[in-house]
SERO-4910 file (N, C-alpha, C, O; in steps of 0.05 Angstrom, whole numbers):
BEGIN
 pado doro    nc1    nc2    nc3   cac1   cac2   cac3    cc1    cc2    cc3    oc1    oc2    oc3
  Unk    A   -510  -1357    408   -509  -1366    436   -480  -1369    445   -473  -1363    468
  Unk    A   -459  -1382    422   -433  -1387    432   -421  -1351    443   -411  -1343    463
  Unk    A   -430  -1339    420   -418  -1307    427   -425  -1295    456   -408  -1283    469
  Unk    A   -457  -1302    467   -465  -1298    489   -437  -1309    516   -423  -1296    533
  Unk    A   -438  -1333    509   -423  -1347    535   -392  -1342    532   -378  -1343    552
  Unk    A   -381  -1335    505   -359  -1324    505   -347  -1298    520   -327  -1292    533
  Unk    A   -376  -1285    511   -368  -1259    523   -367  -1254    558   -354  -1238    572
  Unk    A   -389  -1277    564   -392  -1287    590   -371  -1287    603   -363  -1272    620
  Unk    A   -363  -1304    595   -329  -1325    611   -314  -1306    606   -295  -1306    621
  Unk    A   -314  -1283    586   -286  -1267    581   -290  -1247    605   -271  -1236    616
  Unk    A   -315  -1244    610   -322  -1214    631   -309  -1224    660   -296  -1211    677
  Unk    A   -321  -1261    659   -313  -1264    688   -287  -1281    694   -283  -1293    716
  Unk    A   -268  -1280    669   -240  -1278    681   -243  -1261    683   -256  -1259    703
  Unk    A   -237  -1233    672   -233  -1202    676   -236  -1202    707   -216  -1192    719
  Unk    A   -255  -1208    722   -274  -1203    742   -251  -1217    758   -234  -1205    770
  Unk    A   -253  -1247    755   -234  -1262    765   -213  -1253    776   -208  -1257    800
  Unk    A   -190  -1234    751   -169  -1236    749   -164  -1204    765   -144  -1194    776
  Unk    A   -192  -1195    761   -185  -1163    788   -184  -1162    807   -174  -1143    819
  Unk    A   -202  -1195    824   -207  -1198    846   -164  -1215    857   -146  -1214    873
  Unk    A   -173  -1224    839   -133  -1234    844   -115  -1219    839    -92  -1228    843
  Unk    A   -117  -1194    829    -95  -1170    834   -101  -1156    855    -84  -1142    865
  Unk    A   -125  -1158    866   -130  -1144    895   -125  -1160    917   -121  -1149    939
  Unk    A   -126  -1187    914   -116  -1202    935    -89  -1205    934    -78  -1214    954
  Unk    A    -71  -1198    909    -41  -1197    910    -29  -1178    924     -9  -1181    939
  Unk    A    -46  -1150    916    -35  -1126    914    -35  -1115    953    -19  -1104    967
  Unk    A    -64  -1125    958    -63  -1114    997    -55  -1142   1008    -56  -1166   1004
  Unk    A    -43  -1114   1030    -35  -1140   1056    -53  -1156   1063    -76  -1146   1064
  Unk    A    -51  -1181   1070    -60  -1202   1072    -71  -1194   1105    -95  -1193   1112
  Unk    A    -49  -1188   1120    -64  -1179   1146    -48  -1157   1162    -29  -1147   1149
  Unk    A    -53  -1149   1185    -35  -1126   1191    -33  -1129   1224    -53  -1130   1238
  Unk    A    -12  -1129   1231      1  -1130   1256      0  -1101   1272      6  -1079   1264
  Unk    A     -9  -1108   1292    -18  -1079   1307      7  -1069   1325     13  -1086   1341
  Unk    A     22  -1047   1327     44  -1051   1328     37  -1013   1344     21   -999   1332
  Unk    A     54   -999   1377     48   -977   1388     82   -980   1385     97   -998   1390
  Unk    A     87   -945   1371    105   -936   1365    110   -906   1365    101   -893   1345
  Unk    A    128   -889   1390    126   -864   1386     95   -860   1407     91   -843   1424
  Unk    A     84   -873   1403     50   -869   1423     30   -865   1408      8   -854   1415
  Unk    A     37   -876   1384     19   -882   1362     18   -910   1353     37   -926   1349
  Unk    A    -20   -915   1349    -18   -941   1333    -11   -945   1309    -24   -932   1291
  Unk    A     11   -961   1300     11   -970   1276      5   -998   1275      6  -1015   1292
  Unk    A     -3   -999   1235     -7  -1025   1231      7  -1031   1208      8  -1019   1186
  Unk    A     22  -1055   1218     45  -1067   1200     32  -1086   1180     20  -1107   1187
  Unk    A     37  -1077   1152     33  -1100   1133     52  -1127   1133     76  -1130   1135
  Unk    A     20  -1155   1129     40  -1166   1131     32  -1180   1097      9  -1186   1088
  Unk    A     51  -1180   1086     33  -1177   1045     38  -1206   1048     48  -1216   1067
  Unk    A     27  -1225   1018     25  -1248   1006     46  -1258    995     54  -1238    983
  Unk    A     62  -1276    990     78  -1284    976     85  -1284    957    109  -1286    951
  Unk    A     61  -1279    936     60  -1266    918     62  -1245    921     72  -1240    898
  Unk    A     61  -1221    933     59  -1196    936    104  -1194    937    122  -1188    921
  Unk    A    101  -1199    957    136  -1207    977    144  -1228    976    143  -1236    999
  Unk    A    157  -1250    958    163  -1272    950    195  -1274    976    214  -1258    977
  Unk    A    190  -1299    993    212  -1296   1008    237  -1292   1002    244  -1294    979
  Unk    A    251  -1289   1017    285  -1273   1010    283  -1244    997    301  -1230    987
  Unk    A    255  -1239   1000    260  -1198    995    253  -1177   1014    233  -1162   1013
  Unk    A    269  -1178   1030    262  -1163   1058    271  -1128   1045    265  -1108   1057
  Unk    A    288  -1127   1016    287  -1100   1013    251  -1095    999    239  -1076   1008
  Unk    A    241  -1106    984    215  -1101    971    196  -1100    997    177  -1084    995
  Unk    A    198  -1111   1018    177  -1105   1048    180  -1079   1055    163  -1062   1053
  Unk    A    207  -1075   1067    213  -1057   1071    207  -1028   1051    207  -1006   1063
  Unk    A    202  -1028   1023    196  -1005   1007    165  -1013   1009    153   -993   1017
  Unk    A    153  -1029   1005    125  -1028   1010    112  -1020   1033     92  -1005   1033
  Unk    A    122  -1031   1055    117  -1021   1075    117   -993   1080     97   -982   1090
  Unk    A    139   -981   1074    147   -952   1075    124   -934   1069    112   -916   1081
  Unk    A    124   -948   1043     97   -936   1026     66   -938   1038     47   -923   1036
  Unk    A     68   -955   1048     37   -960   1058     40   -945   1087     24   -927   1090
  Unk    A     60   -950   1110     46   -940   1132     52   -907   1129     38   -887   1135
  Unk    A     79   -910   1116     92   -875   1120     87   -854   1096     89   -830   1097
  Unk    A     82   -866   1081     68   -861   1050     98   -846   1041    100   -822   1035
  Unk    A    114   -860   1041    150   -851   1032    155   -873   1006    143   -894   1003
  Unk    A    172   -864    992    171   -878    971    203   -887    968    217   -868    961
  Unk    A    214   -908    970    237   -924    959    240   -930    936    222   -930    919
  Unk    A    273   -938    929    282   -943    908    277   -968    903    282   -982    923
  Unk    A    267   -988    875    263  -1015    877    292  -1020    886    310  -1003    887
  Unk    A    294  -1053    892    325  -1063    889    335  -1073    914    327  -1063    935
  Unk    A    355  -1092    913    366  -1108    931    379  -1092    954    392  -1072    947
  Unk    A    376  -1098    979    379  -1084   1008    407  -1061   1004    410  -1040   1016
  Unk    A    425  -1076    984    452  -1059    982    452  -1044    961    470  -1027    956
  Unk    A    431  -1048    947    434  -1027    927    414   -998    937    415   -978    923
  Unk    A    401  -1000    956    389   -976    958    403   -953    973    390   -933    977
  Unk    A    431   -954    983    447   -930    985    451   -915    960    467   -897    958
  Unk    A    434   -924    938    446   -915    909    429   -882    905    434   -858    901
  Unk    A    402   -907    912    382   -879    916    364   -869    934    340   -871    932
  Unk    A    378   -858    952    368   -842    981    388   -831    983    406   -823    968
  Unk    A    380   -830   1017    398   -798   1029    414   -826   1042    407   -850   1040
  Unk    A    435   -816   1055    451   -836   1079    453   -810   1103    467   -790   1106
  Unk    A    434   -821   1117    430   -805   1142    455   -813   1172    468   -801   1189
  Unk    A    450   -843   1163    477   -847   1189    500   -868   1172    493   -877   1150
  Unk    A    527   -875   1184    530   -904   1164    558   -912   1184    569   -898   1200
  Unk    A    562   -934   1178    586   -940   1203    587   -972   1211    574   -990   1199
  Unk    A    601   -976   1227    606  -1011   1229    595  -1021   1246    598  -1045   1241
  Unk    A    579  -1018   1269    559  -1015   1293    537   -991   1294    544   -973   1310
  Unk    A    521   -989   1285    499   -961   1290    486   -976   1317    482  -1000   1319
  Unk    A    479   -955   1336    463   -959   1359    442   -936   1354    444   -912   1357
  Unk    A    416   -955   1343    402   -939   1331    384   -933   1350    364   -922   1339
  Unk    A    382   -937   1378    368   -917   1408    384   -890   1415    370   -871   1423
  Unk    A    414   -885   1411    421   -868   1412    418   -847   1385    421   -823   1386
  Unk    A    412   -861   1365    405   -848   1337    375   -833   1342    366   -811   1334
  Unk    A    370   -844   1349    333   -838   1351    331   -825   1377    310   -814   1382
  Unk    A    347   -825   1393    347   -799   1422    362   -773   1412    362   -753   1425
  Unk    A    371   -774   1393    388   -750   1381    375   -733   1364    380   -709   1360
  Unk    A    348   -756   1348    330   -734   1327    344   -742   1301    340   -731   1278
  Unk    A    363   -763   1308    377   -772   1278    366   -782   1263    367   -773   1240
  Unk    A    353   -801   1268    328   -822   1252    308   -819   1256    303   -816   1280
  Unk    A    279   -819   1234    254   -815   1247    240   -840   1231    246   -855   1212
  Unk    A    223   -838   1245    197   -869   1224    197   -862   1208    193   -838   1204
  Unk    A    203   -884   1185    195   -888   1159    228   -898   1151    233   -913   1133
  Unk    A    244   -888   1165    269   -889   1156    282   -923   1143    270   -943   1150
  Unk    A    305   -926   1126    308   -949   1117    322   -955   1141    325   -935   1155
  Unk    A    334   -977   1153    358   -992   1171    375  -1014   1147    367  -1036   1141
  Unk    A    397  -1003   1138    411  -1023   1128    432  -1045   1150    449  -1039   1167
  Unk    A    422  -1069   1142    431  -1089   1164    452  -1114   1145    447  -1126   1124
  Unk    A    476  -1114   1164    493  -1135   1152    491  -1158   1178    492  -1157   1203
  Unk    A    488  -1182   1157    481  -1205   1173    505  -1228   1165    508  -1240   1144
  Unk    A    523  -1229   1196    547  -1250   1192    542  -1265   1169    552  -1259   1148
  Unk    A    524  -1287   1173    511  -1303   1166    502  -1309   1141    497  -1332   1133
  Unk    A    498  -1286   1125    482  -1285   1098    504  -1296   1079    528  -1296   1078
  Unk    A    484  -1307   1065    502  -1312   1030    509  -1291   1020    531  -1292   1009
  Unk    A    500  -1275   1020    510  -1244    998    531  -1231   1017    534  -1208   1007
  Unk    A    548  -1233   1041    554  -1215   1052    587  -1221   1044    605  -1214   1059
  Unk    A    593  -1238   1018    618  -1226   1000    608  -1224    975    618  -1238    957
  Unk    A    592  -1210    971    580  -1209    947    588  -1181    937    596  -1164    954
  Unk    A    587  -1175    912    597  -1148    903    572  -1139    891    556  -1153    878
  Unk    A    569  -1105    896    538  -1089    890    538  -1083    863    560  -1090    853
  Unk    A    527  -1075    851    518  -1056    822    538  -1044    811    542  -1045    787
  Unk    A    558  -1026    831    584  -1016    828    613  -1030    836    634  -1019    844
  Unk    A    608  -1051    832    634  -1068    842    644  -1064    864    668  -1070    867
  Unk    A    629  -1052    888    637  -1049    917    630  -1075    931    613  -1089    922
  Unk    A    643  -1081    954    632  -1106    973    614  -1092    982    614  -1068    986
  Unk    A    588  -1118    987    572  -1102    995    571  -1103   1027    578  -1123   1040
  Unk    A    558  -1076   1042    559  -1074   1070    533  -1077   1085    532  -1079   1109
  Unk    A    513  -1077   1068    484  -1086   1077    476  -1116   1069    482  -1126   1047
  Unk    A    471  -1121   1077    459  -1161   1067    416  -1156   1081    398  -1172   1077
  Unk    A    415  -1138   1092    388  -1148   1097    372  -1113   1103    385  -1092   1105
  Unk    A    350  -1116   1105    333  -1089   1104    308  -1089   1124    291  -1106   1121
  Unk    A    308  -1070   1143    286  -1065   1162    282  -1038   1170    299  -1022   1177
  Unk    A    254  -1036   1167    242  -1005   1166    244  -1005   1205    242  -1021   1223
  Unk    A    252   -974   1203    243   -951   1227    218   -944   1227    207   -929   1211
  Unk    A    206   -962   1256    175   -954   1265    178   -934   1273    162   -916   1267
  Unk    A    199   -930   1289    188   -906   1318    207   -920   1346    226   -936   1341
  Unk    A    202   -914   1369    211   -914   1386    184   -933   1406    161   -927   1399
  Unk    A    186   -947   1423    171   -954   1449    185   -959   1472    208   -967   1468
  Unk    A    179   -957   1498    195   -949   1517    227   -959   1520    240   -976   1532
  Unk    A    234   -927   1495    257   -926   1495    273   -944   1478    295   -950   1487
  Unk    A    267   -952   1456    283   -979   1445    270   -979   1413    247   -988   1411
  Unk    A    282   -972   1393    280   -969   1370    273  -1004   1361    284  -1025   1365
  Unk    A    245   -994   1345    231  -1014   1335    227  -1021   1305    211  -1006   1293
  Unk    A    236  -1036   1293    242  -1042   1266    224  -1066   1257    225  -1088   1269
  Unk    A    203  -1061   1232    198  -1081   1221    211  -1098   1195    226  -1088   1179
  Unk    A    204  -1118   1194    220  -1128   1167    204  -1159   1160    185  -1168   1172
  Unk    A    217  -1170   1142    211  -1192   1129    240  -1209   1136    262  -1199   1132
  Unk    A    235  -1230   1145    273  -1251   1146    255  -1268   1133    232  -1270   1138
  Unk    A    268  -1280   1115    261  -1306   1101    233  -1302   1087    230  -1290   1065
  Unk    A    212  -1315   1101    188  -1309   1093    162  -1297   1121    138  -1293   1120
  Unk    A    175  -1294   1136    171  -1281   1153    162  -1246   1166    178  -1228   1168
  Unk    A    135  -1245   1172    145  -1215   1179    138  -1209   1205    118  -1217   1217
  Unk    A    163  -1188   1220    159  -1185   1249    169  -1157   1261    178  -1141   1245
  Unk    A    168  -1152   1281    170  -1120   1293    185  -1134   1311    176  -1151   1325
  Unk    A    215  -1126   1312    234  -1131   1338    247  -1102   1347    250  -1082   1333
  Unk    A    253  -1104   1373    261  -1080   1386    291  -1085   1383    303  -1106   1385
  Unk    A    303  -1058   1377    334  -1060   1373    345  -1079   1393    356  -1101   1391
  Unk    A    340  -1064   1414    364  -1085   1434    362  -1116   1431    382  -1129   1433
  Unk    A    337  -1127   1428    334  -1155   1419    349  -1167   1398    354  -1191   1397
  Unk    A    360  -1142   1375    368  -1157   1350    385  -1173   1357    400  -1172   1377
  Unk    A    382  -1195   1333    406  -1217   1341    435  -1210   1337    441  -1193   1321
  Unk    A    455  -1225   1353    481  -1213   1356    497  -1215   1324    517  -1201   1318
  Unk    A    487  -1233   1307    499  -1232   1287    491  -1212   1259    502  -1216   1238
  Unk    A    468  -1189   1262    472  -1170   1256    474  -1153   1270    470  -1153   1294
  Unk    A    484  -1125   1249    496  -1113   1251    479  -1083   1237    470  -1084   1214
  Unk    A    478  -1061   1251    459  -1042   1237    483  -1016   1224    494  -1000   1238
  Unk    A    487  -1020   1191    507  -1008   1185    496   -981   1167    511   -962   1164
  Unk    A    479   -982   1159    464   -958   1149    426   -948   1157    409   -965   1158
  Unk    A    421   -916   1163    403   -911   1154    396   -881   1138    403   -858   1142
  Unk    A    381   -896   1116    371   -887   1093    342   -868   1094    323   -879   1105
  Unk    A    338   -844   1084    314   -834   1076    320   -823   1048    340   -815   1036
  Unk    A    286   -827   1043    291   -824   1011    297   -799   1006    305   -783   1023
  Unk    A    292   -792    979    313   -767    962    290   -740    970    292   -716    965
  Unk    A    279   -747    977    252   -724    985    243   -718   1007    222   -707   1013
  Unk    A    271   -729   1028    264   -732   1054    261   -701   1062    244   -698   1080
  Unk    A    273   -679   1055    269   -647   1054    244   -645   1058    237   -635   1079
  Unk    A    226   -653   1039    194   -641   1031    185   -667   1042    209   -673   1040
  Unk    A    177   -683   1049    168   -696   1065    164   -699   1100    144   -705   1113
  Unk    A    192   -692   1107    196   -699   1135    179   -686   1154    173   -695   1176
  Unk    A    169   -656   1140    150   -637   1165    128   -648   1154    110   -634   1163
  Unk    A    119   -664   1141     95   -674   1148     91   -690   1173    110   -702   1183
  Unk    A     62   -691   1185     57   -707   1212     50   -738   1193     32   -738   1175
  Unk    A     62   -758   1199     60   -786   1197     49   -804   1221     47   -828   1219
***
């Protein structure tokens, strides 16, 4: 009888513990978000999933789920390590980037924020680093490049011109496959 109920309880942690990797693993809910003239829906994941202060891990998940693009793990400044660097500079005006055909959805936005603790911090390669924060390229809506991201524990869709004055948009990134990827329709 003990073997019966052992085996019991062992099946239904198992059971338990799949139902709690699936509530880890999907977004918790999704933000309905028209971009380009398409609906998208923005994950917004668990804490467990996106533990706050990782707006680069949203940003690669995200990627992955709406654009099905795949990122490098790792902190907002370390992902110039592995992608493409499509734009980079001390001010990006990323409406004239995205009227030019420079940037398309899915793309990374590397963002330096006055403000941040890490923004004298030195990267993987002993460089200062020039990104402190990370927000994905939706798309475009009337006219104004739309970026999702995670700040803190937070997740939200702000339109470039809104960004706050104390960042700063100094890189964007597509990944290393952006070649064989990009003519796909997303």
């Amino acid at each position: 009888m003990n073997i019966v109920n052992t085996a019991t309880s062992g099946l239904s942690f198992l059971l338990d513990a799949t139902r709690l990797f699936h509530l880890v693993d999907a977004p918790k809910k999704r933000i309905p978000q028209i971009a380009n003239g398409k609906l998208l829906e923005i994950p917004v994941y668990s804490i467990f999933r996106v533990p706050p202060l990782n707006c680069a891990r949203y940003t690669r998940l995200a990627a992955r789920d709406i654009f099905h693009l795949d990122y490098p793990a790792g902190a907002a400044w370390e992902k110039k390590y592995g992608t493409i660097t499509v734009a980079s500079g001390g001010d990006l005006n990323l409406n004239e980037l995205a009227r030019s055909n420079t940037i398309h959805p899915g793309m990374l936005v590397g963002l330096f924020n006055d403000d941040s603790h890490y923004r004298n911090s030195l990267d993987s390669h002993g460089q200062k680093v020039d990104v402190t924060h990370s927000a994905l390229y939706l798309g475009m809506d009337e006219g104004d490049a739309l970026l999702a991201n995670q700040f803190v524990a937070k997740t939200f869709v702000f339109p470039f011109s809104k960004m706050s004055s104390n960042l700063h948009a100094r890189q964007v990134l597509a990944p290393l496959n952006w070649e064989t990827v990009k003519n796909f329709s997303i």
